[in-house]
C-alpha positions as CSV (number, residue, x, y, z in Angstrom):
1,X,-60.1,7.1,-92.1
2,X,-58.6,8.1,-95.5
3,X,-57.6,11.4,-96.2
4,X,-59.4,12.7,-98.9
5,X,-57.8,15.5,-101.5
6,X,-59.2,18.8,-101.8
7,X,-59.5,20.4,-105.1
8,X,-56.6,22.6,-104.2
9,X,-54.4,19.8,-103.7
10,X,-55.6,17.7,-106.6
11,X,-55.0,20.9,-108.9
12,X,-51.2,21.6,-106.9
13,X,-50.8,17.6,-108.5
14,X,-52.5,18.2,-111.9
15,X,-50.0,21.2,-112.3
16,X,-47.2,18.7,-110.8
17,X,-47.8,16.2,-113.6
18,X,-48.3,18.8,-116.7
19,X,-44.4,20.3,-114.7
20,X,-43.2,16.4,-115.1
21,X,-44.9,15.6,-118.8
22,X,-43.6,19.0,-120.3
23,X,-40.3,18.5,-118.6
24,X,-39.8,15.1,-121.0
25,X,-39.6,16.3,-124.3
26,X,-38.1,19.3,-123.6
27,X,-34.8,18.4,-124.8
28,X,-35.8,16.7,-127.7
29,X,-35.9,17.3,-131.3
30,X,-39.2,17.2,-133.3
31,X,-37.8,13.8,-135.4
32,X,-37.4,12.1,-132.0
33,X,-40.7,12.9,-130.6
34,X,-42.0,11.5,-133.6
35,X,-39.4,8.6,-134.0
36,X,-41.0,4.8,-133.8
37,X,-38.7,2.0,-133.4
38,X,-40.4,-0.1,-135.3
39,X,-43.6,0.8,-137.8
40,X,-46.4,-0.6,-135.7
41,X,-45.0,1.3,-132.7
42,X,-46.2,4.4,-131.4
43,X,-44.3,7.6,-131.2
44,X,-43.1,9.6,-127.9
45,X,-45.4,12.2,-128.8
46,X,-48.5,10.2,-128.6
47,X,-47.6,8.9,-125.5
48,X,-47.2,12.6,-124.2
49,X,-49.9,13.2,-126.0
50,X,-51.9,10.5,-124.1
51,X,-50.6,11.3,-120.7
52,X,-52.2,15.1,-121.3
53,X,-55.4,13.4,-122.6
54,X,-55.6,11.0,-119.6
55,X,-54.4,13.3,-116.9
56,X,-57.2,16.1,-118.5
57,X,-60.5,13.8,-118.6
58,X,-59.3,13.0,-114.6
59,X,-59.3,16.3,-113.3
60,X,-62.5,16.8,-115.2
61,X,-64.2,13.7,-113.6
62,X,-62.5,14.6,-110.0
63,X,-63.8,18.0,-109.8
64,X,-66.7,16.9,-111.3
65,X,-67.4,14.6,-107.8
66,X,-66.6,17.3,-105.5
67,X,-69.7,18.4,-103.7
68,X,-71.2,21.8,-104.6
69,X,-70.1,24.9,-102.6
């Protein structure tokens, strides 16, 4: 039988991500989050950007499958 998260452990992981995502640009400057390496590329930033977008709509469509109280 698979374990199956609770929604206190999903958010102690959701919080673990946005920890890991916010830890990556800290030590950056703003010209190298928005560097591209070549013009059709896309910046670090967007890909942050992307990981917060992504990691957001999840949480909203996990919590939104755990059964009612």
């Amino acid at each position: 039988m698979t374990h199956r998260p609770s929604l206190a452990e999903l958010l102690t992981e959701y919080d673990r991500a946005l920890t890991h995502t916010d830890l990556l640009w800290q030590d950056l400057s703003a010209d190298e989050v928005r560097w591209r390496p070549v013009p059709d590329s896309s910046a670090i930033g967007w890909h942050l950007g992307h990981q917060a977008a992504v990691a957001h709509y999840m949480m909203r469509n996990l919590t939104a499958a755990e059964p009612s109280l």
